[in-house]
N, C-alpha and C positions, 0 to 999 in steps of 0.2 A: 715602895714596891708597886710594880705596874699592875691593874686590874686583872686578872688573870679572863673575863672575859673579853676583854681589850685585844689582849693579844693573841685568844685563837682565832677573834676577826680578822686580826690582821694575818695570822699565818694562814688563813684560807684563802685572801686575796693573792699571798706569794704562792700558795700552793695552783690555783688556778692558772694564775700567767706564767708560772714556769712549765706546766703543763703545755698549754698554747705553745709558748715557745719552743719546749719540746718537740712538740708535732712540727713546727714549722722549720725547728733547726735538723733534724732529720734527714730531710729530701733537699736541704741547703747541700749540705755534707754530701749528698749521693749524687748532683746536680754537680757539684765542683768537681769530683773526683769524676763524672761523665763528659763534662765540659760542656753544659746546658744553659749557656749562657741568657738564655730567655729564660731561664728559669730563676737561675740566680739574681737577675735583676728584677723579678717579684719579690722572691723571698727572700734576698739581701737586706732588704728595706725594710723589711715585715720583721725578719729575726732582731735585729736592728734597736726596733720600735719597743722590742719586746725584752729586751735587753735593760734598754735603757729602764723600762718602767720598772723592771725586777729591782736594777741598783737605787731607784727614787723611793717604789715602795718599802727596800730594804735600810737604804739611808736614815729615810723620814722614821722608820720603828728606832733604829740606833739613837737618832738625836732625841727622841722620845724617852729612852731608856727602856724600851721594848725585850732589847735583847742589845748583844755588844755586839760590836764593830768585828770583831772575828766574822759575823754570818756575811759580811759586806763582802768581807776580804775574798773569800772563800766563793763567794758568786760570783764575781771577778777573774779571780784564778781559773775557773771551769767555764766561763764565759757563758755563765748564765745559769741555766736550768739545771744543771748535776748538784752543783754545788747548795742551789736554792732551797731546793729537796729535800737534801742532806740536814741543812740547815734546819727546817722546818719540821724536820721529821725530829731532830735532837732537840729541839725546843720542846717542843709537843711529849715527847716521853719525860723531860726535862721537869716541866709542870704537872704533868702525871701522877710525879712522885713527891711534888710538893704537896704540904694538906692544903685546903681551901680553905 
């Protein structure tokens, strides 16, 4: 069983870049649906960057034995930050209710 300090380090780190990304998938979404194409080619790349790091940080906990391949899945599916959340939020109550 994985250190239970272990792993709300690392759900702080998914809970931060999903946030970032949050914020940055936002005005992506408001940008495309305006057709702000200056905008999108900032924040394409940015949402992007932020994406990817979610599924690495999310990956590297799974192959770790962190948590399972479910929370991967699921931040994929929502393309990112919804799902991440989600994920880190049900961990988090998950361990809660485990004794220490």
């Amino acid at each position: 069983m994985p250190d239970r300090a272990t792993v709300l380090r690392r759900l702080d780190w998914v809970k931060w870049v999903a946030i970032v990304d949050a914020v940055l998938l936002v005005p992506l979404v408001i940008a495309a649906i305006a057709d702000a194409e200056g905008v999108i080619d900032i924040l394409g790349p940015a949402h992007g960057f932020g994406f990817v790091a979610l599924c690495a940080l999310i990956g590297i906990g799974a192959l770790e034995g962190l948590w399972g391949w479910w929370f991967l899945i699921v931040t994929i599916v929502t393309l990112g930050p919804p799902g991440s959340l989600i994920g880190e939020i049900r961990i988090r109550r998950r361990l809660q209710r485990r004794p220490a």
